[in-house]
C-alpha positions as CSV (number, residue, x, y, z in Angstrom):
1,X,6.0,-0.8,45.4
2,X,8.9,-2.9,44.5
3,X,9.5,-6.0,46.6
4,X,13.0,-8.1,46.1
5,X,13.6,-9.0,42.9
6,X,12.4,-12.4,42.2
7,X,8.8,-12.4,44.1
8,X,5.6,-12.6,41.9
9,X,3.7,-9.1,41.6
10,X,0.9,-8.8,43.6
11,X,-3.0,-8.1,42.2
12,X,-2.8,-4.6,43.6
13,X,-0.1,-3.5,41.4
14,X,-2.6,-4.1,38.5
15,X,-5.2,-2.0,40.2
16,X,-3.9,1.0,38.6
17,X,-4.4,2.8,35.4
18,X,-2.7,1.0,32.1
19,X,-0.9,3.6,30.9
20,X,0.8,3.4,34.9
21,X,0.7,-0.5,34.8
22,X,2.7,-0.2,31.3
23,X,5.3,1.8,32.2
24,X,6.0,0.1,35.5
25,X,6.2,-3.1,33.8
26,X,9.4,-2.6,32.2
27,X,12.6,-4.1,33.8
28,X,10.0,-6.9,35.6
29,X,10.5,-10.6,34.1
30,X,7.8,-12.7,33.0
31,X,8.4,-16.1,33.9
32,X,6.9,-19.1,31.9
33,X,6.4,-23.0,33.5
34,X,4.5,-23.8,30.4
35,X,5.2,-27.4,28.2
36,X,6.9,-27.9,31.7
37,X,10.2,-25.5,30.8
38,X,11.4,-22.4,32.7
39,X,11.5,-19.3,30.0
40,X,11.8,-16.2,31.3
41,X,12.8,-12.9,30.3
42,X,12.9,-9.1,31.3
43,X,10.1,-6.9,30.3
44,X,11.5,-4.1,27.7
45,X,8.4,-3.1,26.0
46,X,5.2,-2.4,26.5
47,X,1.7,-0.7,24.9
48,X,-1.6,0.6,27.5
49,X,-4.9,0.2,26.4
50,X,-7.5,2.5,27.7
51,X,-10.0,0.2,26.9
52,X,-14.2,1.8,26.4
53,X,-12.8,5.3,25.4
54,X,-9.7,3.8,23.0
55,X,-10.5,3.2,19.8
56,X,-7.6,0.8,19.4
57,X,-8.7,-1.3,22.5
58,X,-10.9,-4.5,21.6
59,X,-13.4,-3.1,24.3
60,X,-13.5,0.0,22.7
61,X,-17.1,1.5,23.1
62,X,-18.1,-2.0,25.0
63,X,-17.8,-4.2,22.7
64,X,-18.3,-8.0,24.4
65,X,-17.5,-11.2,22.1
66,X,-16.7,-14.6,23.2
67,X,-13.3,-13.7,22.6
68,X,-12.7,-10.9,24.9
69,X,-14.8,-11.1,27.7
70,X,-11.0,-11.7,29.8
71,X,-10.8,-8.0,29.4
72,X,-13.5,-7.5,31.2
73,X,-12.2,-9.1,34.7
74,X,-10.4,-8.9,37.2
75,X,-7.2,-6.5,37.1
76,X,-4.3,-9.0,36.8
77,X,-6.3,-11.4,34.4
78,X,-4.5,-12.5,31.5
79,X,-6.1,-11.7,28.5
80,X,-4.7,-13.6,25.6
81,X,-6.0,-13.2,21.4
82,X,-4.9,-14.3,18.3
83,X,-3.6,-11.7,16.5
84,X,-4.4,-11.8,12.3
85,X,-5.2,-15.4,13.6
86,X,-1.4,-15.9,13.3
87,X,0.4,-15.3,16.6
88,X,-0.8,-14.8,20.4
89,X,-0.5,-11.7,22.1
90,X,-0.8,-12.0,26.3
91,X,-2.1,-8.4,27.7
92,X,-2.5,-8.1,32.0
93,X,-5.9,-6.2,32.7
94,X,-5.6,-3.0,34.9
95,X,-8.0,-1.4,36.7
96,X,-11.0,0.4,36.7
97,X,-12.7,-3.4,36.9
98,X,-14.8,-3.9,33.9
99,X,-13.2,-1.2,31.8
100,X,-11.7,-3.2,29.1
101,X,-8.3,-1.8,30.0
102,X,-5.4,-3.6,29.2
103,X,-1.6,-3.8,28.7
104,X,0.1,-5.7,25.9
105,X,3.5,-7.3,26.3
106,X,5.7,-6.2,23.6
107,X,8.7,-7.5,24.1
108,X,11.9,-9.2,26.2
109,X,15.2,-9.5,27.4
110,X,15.2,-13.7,27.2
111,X,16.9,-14.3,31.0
112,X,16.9,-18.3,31.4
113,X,15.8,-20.9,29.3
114,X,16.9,-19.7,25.8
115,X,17.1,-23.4,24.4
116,X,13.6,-24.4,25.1
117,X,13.0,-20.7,23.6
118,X,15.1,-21.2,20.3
119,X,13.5,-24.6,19.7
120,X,9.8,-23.0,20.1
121,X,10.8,-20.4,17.6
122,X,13.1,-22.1,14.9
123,X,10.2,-23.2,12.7
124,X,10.2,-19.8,12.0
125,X,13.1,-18.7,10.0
126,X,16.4,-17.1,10.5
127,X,16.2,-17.2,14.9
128,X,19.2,-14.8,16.6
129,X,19.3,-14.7,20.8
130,X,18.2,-11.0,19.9
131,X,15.5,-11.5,18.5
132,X,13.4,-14.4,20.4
133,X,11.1,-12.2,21.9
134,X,11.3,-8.7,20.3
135,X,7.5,-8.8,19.3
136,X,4.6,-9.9,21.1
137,X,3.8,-12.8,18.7
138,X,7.5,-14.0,19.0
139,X,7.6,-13.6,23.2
140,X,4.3,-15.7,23.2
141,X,5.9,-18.7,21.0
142,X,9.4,-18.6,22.6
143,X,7.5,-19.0,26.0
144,X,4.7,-21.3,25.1
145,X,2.1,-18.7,26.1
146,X,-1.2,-20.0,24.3
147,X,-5.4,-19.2,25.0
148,X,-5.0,-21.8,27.6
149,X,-3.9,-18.4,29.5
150,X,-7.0,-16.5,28.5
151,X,-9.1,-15.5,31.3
152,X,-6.5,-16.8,34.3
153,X,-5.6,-14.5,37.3
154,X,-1.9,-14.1,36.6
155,X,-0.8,-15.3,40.2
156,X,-2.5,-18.6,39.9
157,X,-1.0,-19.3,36.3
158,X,1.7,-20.5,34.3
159,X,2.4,-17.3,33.3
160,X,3.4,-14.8,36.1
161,X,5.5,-11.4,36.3
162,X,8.3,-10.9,38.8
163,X,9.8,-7.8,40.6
164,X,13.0,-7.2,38.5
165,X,15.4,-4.2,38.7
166,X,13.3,-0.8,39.0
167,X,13.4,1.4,35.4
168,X,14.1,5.0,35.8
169,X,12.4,7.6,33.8
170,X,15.8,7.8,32.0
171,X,15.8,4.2,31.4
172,X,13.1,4.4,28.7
173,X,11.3,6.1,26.2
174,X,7.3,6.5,25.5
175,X,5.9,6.4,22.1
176,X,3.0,5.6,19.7
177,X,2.0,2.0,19.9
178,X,3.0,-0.4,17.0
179,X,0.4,-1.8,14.2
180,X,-2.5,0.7,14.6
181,X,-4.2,2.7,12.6
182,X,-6.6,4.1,15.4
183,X,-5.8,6.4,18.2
184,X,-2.5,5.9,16.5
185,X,-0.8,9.6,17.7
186,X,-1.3,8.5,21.3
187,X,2.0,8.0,23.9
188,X,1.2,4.7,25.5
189,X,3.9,2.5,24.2
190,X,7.0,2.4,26.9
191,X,10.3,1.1,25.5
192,X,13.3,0.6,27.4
193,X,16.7,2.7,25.6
């Protein structure tokens, strides 16, 4: 399921578990035509949620608010939240529909459009190439990624993901996720080496 390099994902490749979504993310680039600038970048980390049966998931249990009823949509559905009502985090919903489950964007590679990126991000202190994008809250900033996203299917947004190079099994590493003190000792954080 990898098309040339360059072509937006389909839906279908969201129709699959999280934890298969996440790890096949890596190496893909998200491309941003937000503020009306290119950013761009290539996927290099990424976190599944499992969603109802996850305690670390926002739907955990079912759990419906205002705020995450995204979750709850269509796989390929941004879901965007305000993290410590600091920084925005975009997650892409997987399937079962209507499980809650989700994948959060850790972190990029910036590819192409680094000085619309850098100016995003200088407000915020000491700003290296290397580290743009190497958290979710930065990625979002550097690419203009706000709630305006929330609830959109990805391939009629701003936001989209593209085939990039394919990521072998040798390419990365699985973890625990980041920043969580539930279901903490689970591997469903994928990191490129």
């Amino acid at each position: 399921m990898s098309p040339a390099a360059g072509q937006v994902m389909p839906i279908e490749f969201f129709e699959r578990t999280a934890p298969e979504v996440a790890r096949d993310l890596l190496g893909a680039v998200l491309v941003s035509h937000c503020g009306g600038e290119r950013t761009a970048g290539r996927i290099v980390e990424t976190e599944a949620y499992l969603g109802l049966d996850d305690p670390a998931s926002h739907a955990y249990r079912g759990r419906r608010y205002a705020g995450n009823e995204s979750l709850y949509a269509l796989p390929g559905t941004w879901y965007v939240y305000r993290s410590y009502g600091i920084h925005w985090c975009a997650n892409l919903v997987t399937a079962p529909v209507g499980s809650g489950s989700a994948v959060l964007i850790r972190a990029l590679a910036p590819t192409s459009g680094l000085d619309a990126m850098r100016l995003r991000r200088r407000p915020r202190g000491s700003i290296t190439d290397g580290n743009l994008c190497d958290g979710p809250g930065k990625l979002c900033q550097a690419l203009g990624i706000t709630s305006g996203l929330d609830g959109m299917l990805m391939t009629e947004a701003e936001v989209s993901v593209e085939w990039g190079p394919t990521t072998t099994a040798e390419q990365f590493e699985t973890t625990r996720r980041v920043g969580i003190t539930k279901a903490a000792d689970l591997l469903l954080r994928f990191v490129v080496c």
